[in-house]
C-alpha positions as a printed Julia matrix, in Angstrom:
102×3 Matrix{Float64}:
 104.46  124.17  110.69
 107.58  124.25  113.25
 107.91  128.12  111.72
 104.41  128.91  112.76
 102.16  129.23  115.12
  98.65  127.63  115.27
  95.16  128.57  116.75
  92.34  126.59  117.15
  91.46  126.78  112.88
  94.6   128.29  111.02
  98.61  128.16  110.9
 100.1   130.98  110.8
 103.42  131.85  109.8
 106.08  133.5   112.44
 106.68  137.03  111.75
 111.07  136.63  111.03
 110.0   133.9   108.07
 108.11  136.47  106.54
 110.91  139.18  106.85
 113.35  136.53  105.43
 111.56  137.27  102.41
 113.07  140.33  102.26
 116.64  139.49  100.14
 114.31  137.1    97.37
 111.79  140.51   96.86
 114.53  143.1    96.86
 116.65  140.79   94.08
 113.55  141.05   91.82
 112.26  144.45   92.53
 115.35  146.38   91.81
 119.25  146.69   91.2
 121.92  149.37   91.81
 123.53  150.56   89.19
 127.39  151.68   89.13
 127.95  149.66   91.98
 131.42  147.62   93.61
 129.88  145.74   95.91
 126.7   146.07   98.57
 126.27  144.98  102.11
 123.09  144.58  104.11
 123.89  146.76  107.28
 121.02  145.45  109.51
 117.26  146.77  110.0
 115.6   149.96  111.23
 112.36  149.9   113.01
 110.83  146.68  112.27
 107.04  145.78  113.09
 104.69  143.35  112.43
 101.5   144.71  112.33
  99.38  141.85  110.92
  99.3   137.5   111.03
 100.3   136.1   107.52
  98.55  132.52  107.24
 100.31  129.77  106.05
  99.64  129.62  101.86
  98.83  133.54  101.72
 100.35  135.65   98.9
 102.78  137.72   99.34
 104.43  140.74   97.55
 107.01  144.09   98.75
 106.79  147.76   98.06
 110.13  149.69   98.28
 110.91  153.22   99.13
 113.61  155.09   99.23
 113.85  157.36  102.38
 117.31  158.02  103.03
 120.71  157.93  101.44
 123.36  159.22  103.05
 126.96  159.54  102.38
 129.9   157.3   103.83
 133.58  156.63  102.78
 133.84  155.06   99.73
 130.1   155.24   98.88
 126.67  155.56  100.61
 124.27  153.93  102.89
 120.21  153.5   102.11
 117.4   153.55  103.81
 115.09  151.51  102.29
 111.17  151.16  103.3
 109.51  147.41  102.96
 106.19  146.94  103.36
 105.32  143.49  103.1
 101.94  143.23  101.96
  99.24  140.15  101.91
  96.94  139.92   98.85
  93.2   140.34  100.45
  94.8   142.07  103.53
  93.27  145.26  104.68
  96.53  146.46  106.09
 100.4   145.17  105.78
 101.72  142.33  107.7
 105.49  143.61  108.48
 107.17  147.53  107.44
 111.1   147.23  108.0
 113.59  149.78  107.43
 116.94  147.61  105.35
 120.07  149.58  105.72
 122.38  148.91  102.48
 125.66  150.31  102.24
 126.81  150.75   98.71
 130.27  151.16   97.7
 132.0   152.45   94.28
């Protein structure tokens, strides 16, 4: 409850929670292959664009929409949309920059 916020019926959880999801999905939805080592390089155009009750269901679709080259490797763009089962629409899209190095 301290991470949320309530109204009058319903808790709902605060929007940076839900993006702290973000490492937990992208451990189980992919890996890198070929890889040294990987660093999260921050976050592009984030936006929360729906509530996300407390107890809802959760799950993350990844795209790739940018990779460009760097010394010693190359940095992603990856699209998140964090989606809520029953939701009409998705409660947070975030650009993760990930630098990869060989």
């Amino acid at each position: 409850e301290f991470a949320g916020y309530r109204t009058p019926t319903k808790i709902f959880a605060h929007g940076f929670l839900t993006l702290s999801l973000l490492p937990v999905f992208f451990e189980t939805a992919y890996a890198i292959a070929d890889v040294r080592m990987a660093v999260n390089y921050g976050l592009d155009r984030v936006r929360f664009t729906a509530p996300v009750p407390v107890g809802s269901r959760l799950r993350a679709r990844f795209t790739l929409k940018r990779w460009d080259a760097i010394e010693g490797g190359a940095q992603l763009g990856i699209e998140a949309v964090i989606e809520r089962d029953g939701a009409a629409k998705p409660v947070c899209i975030a650009e993760s920059l990930i630098r990869c190095f060989t």
